[in-house]
C-alpha positions as CSV (number, residue, x, y, z in Angstrom):
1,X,81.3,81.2,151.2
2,X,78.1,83.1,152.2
3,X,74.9,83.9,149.4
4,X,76.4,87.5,149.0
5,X,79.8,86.5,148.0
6,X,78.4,83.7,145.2
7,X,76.2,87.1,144.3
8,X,79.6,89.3,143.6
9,X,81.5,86.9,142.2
10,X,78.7,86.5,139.6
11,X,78.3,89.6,139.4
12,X,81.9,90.1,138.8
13,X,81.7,87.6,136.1
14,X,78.5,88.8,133.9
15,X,80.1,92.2,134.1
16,X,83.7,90.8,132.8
17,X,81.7,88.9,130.2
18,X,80.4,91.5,128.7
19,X,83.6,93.7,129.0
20,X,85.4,91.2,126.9
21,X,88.1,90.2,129.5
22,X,90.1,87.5,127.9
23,X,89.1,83.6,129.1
24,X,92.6,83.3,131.0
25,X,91.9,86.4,132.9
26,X,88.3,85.2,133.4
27,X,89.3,82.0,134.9
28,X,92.0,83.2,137.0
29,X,89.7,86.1,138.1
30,X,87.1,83.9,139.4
31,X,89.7,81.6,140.7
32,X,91.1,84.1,143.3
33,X,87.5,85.3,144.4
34,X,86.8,81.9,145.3
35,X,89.5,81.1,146.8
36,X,89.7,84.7,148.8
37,X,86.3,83.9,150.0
38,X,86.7,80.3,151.3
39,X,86.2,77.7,148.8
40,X,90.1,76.5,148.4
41,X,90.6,76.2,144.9
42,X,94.2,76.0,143.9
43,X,94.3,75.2,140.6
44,X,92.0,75.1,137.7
45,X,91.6,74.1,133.7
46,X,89.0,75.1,131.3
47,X,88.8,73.7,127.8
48,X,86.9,75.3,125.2
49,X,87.1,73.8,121.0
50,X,87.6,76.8,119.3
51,X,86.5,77.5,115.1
52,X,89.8,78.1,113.5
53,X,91.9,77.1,110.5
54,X,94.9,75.7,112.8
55,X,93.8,75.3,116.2
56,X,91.3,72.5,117.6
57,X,90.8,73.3,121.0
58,X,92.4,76.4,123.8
59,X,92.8,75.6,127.4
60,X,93.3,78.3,130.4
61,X,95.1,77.5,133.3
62,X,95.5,78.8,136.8
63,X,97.7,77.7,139.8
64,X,97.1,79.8,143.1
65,X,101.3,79.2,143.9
66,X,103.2,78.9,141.0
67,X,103.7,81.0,137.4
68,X,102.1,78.4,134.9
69,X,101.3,78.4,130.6
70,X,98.0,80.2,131.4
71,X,97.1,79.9,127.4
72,X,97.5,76.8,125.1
73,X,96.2,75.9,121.7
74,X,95.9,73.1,120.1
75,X,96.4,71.4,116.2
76,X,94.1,69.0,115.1
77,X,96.4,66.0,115.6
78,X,94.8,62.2,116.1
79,X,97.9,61.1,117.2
80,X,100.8,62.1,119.7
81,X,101.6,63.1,123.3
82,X,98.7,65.9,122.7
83,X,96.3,63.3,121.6
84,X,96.9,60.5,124.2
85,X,96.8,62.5,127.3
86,X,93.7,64.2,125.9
87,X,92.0,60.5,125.4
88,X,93.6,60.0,129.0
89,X,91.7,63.1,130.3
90,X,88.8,63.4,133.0
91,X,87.1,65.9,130.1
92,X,87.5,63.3,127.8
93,X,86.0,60.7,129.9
94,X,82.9,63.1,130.0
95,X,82.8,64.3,126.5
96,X,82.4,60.4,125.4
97,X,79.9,59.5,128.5
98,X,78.0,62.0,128.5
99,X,78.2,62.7,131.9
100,X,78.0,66.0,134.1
101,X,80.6,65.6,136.6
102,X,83.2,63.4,137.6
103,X,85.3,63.7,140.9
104,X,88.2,62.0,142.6
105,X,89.3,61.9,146.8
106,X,93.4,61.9,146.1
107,X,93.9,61.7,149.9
108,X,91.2,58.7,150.3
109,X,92.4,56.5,147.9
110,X,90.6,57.1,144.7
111,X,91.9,55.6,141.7
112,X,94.2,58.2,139.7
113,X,92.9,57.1,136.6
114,X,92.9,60.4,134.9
115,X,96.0,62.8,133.3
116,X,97.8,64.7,135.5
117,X,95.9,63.2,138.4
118,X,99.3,61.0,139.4
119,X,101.3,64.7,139.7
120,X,98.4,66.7,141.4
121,X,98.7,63.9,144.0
122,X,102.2,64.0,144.4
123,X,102.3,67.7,144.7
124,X,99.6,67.2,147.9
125,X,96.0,68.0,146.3
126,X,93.3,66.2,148.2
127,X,90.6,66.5,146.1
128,X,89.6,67.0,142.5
129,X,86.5,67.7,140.4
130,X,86.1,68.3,136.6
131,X,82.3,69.3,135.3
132,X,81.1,69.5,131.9
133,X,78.7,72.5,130.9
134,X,76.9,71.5,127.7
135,X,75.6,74.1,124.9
136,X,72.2,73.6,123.4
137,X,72.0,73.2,119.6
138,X,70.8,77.1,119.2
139,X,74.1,77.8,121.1
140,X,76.7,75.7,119.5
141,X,78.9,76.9,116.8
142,X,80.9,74.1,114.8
143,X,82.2,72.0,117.6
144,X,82.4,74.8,120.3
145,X,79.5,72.8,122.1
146,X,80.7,72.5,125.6
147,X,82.7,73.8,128.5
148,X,85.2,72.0,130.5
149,X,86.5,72.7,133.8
150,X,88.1,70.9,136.4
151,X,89.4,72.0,139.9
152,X,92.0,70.8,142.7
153,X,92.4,71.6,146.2
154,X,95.2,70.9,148.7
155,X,92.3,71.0,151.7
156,X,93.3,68.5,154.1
157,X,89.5,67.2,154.1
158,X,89.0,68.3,150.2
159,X,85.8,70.0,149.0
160,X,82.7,70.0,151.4
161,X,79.8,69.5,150.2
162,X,79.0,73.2,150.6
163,X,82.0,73.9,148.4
164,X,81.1,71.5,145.7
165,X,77.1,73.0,145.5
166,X,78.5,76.5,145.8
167,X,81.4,75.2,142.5
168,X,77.7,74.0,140.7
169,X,76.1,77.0,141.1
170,X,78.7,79.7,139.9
171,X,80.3,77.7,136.9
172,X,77.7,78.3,134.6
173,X,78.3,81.9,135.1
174,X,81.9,81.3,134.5
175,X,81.1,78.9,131.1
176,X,78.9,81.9,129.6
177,X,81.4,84.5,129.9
178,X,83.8,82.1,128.9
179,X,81.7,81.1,125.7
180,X,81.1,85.1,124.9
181,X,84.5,85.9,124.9
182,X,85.7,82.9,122.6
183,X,82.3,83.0,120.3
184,X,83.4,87.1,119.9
185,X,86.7,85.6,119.0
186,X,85.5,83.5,116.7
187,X,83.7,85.7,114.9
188,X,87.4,88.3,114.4
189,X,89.4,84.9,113.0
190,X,86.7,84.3,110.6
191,X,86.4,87.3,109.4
192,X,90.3,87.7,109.2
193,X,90.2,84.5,107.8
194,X,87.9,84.7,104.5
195,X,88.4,88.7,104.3
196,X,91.5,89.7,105.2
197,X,93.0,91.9,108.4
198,X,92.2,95.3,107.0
199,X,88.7,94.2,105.5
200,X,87.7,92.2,108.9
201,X,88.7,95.3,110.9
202,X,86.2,97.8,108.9
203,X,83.7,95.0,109.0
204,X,84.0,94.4,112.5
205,X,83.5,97.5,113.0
206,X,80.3,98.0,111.3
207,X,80.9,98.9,107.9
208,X,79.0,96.1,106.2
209,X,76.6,98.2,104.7
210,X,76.3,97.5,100.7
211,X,77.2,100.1,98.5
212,X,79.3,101.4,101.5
213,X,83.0,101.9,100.0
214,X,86.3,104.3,99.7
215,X,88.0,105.4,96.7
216,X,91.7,104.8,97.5
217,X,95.0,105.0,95.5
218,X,96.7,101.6,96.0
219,X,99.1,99.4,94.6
220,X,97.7,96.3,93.0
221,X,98.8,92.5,93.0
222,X,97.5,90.1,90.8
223,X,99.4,86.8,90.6
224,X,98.6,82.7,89.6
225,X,100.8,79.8,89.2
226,X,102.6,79.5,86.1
227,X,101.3,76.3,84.0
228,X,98.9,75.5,86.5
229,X,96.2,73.9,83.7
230,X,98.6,71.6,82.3
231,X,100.3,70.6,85.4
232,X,96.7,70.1,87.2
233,X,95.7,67.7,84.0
234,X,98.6,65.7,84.0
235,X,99.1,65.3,87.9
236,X,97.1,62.7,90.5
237,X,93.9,64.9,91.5
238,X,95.0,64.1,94.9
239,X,98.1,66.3,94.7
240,X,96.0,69.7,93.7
241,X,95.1,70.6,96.2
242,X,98.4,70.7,98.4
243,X,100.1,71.7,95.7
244,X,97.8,75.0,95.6
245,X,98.3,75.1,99.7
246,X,101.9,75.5,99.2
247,X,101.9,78.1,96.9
248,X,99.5,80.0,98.1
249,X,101.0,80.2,101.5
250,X,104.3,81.6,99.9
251,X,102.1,84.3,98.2
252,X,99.9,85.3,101.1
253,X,102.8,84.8,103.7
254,X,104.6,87.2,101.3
255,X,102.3,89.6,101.0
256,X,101.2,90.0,104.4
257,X,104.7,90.4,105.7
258,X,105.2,93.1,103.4
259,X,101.7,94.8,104.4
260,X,99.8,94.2,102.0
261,X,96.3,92.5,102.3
262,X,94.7,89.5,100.3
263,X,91.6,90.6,99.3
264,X,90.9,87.3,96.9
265,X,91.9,83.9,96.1
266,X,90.4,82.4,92.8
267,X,91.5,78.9,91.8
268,X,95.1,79.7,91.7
269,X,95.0,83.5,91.1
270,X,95.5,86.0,94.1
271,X,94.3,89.5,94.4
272,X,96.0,91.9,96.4
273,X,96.5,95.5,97.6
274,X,99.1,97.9,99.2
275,X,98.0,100.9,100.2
276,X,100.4,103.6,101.7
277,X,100.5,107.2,102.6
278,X,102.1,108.3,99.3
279,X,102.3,106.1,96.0
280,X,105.7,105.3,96.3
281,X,105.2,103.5,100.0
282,X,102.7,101.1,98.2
283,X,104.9,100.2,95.1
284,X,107.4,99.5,97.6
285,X,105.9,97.1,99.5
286,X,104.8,95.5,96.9
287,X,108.1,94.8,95.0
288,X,109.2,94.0,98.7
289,X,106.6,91.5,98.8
290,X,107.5,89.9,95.3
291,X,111.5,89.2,96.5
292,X,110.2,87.9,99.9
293,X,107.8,85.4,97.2
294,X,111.5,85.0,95.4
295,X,113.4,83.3,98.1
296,X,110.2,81.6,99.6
297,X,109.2,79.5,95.7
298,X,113.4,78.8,95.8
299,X,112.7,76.9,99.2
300,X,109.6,75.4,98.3
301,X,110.5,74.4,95.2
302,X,113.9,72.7,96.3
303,X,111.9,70.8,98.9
304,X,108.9,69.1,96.7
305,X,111.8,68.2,93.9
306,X,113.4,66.3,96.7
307,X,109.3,65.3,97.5
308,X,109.2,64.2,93.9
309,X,106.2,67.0,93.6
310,X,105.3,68.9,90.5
311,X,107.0,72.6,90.9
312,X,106.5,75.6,89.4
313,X,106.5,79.5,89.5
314,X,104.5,82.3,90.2
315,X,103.1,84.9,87.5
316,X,103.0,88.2,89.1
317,X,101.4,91.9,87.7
318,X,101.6,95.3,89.5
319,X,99.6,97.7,88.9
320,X,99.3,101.2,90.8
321,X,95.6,102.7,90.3
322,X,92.4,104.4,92.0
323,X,89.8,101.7,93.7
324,X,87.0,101.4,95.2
325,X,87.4,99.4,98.4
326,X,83.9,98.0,99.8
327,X,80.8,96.6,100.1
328,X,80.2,95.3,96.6
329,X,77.2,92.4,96.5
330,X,73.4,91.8,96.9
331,X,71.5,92.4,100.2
332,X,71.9,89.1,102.1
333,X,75.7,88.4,100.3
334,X,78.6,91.0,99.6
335,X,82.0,90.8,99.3
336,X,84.6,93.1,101.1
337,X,87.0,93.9,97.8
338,X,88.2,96.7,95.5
339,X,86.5,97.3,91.9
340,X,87.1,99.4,89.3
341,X,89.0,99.4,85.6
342,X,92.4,99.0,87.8
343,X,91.4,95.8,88.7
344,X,90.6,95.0,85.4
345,X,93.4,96.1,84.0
346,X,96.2,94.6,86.3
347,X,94.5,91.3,85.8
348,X,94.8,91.5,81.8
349,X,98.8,92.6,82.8
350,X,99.3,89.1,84.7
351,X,97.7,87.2,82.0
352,X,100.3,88.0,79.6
353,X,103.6,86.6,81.6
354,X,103.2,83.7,79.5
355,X,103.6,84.7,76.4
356,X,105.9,87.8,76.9
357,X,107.9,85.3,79.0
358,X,108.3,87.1,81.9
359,X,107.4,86.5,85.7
360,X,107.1,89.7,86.4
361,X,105.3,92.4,84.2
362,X,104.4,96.2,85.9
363,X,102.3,99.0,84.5
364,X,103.9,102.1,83.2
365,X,102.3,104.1,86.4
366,X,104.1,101.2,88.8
367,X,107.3,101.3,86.9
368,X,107.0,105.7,87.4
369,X,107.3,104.8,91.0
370,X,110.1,102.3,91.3
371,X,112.8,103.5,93.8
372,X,116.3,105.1,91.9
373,X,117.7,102.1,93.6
374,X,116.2,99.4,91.0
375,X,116.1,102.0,87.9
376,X,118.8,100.2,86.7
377,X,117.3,96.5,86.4
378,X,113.7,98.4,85.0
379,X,113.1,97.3,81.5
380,X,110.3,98.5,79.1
381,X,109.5,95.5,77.1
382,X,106.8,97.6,74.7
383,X,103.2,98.7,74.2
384,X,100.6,96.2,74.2
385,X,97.3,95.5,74.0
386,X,95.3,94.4,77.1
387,X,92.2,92.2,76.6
388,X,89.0,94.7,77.1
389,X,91.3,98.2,77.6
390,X,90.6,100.8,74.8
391,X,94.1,101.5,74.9
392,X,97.8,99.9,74.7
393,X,100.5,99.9,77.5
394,X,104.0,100.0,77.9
395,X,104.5,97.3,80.4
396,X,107.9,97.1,82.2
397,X,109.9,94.2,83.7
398,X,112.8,94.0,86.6
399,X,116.1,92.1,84.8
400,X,118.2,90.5,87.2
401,X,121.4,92.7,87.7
402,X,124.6,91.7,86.2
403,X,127.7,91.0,88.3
């Protein structure tokens, strides 16, 4: 490989970089350019820690002959096949060195003291090279603070020492574009993460000025865990906090799979919306989303009786009401939620489950809405008075149906 092919391929690499081209495609990409312009790599890894809730670390792979898993992620584990052949692996022996580079002659008898070296000899490589590409501490973001790579070659004679200083010089290309495509990334799952899909998408895409906000029509889902004081006082500390996991995974799972976004999570209260092209699409989903929550608290509950866990259930209001959805906040800290005396209201609607003795209560404007399907199960239980709204409300229930 001459000087003008090392410029194109970085070239080629900035320019994808900056496109956004995923780190798979990246990687396989540079792969074929080196290959198609003499330096015989035929098969490559890159490992990159990632900042996510589930997810340690993604790898990329490339083989120049055969259809491989070009994309892997993987859990935080300390133990398990994952976590031994990682402890086992070349990048591993560099991360806890320190060193740069480490490199093994398969067809001179180097030792195959690394993963997967045993089966890249066996399937004929002759030569094999993983390099470390460290971040500074302005560059690193969590533990995303490095860039692994490691190549193979089936050349009879392995890498040259051309091919090798050639590797040296373009990789750092590769790692940056590499890093900007996975910090970008980042920066979506966070956002989806603490905000929410529909909030990180209008944030991402620059509406994060304060003040900045819509006035929409949506419907609105305010729930929290029956008893929770009580059962958190009389419970080990220890079990809090899973215990809130759980059930907060059946309410946000349910929600989402019925459309509707988590805008909030406070303690064991969750604030929702469903927003839809016409009323009736919101209320919908929403009452969609509470019998998905139904069947989800009957298997979570059966499973942390047989756990010997505290149980319990799920207080739900609905509400169907104009919002502003925005910016809401001080100049260096706003939140990405709706406001407004809906809000206020369909909160003061959950809080009285309890003592009406009902898991489910819905405004009169919700319970306008319900589909003639379930008209039969609505029931008015009477006006009442909600803590801080001038007036009183006829709040409405669903009661099971009779067989």
């Amino acid at each position: 490989m001459d000087d003008r092919h090392v410029i194109e391929i970085t070239t080629w690499l900035m320019q994808s970089g900056l496109k956004g081209m995923a780190e798979a495609d990246l990687l396989a990409g540079f792969c074929e350019r080196c290959g198609a312009n003499g330096l015989p790599v035929e098969r490559s890894v890159a490992v990159m820690d990632t900042l996510h809730p589930v997810y340690e670390r993604r790898a990329f792979r490339w083989d120049s002959r055969e259809p491989i898993e070009r994309v892997s992620e993987y859990g935080f584990s300390g133990a398990g096949a994952i976590a031994d052949n990682w402890l086992r692996s070349a990048f591993h022996h560099l991360e806890t060195t320190g060193s740069v580079e480490v490199r093994r002659s398969l067809s001179n008898g180097d030792a195959t003291d690394f993963y997967l070296l045993d089966d890249l000899k066996a399937a004929g490589f002759t030569d094999f090279i993983a390099i470390a590409h460290r971040f500074g501490d302005g560059g690193t973001i969590g533990d995303i603070d490095c860039f692994f790579s490691h190549f193979a070659t089936r050349a009879k004679d392995g890498f040259s020492d051309r091919d090798v200083a050639v590797l040296r010089d373009l990789l750092p290309c590769l790692a940056l574009a590499v890093k900007c495509v996975t910090i970008s990334g980042v920066a979506g799952t966070i956002a989806k993460v603490y905000l929410g899909q529909d909030a990180a998408n209008q944030v991402l895409h620059g509406k994060i000025t304060r003040g900045q906000s819509d006035r929409i029509s949506a419907a609105l889902w305010f729930s929290d865990l029956a008893n929770f004081t009580h059962i958190s006082d009389t419970v080990d500390p220890e079990e809090i906090i899973p215990m809130l996991n759980d059930y907060a995974d059946a309410v946000i799972s349910s929600v989402q799979a019925a459309g509707g976004e988590v805008l909030k999570l406070m303690g064991d209260g969750t604030l929702a919306i469903f927003k839809g092209r016409r009323p009736n699409e919101a209320c919908s989903a929403a009452l969609n989303a509470r019998s998905l929550l139904d069947r989800r608290l009957l298997d979570l509950n059966a499973q942390r009786r047989i756990e010997g866990r505290p149980v319990t259930d799920v207080y739900l209001g609905l509400h169907l009401g104009e919002v502003f959805y925005g910016n809401i906040g001080s100049e260096d800290r706003l939140d990405f939620t709706v406001i407004g005396p809906a809000v206020n209201e369909v909160s003061r609607i959950v809080s009285l489950c309890r003592s009406l003795q009902s898991r489910l209560l819905m405004s009169a404007s919700f319970a306008a809405i319900v589909a003639p399907s379930q008209m039969d199960s609505l029931h008015s239980i009477g006006q009442h008075v909600l803590r801080g709204v001038n007036r009183a409300q006829e709040l409405f229930t669903l009661m099971p149906l009779m067989n």
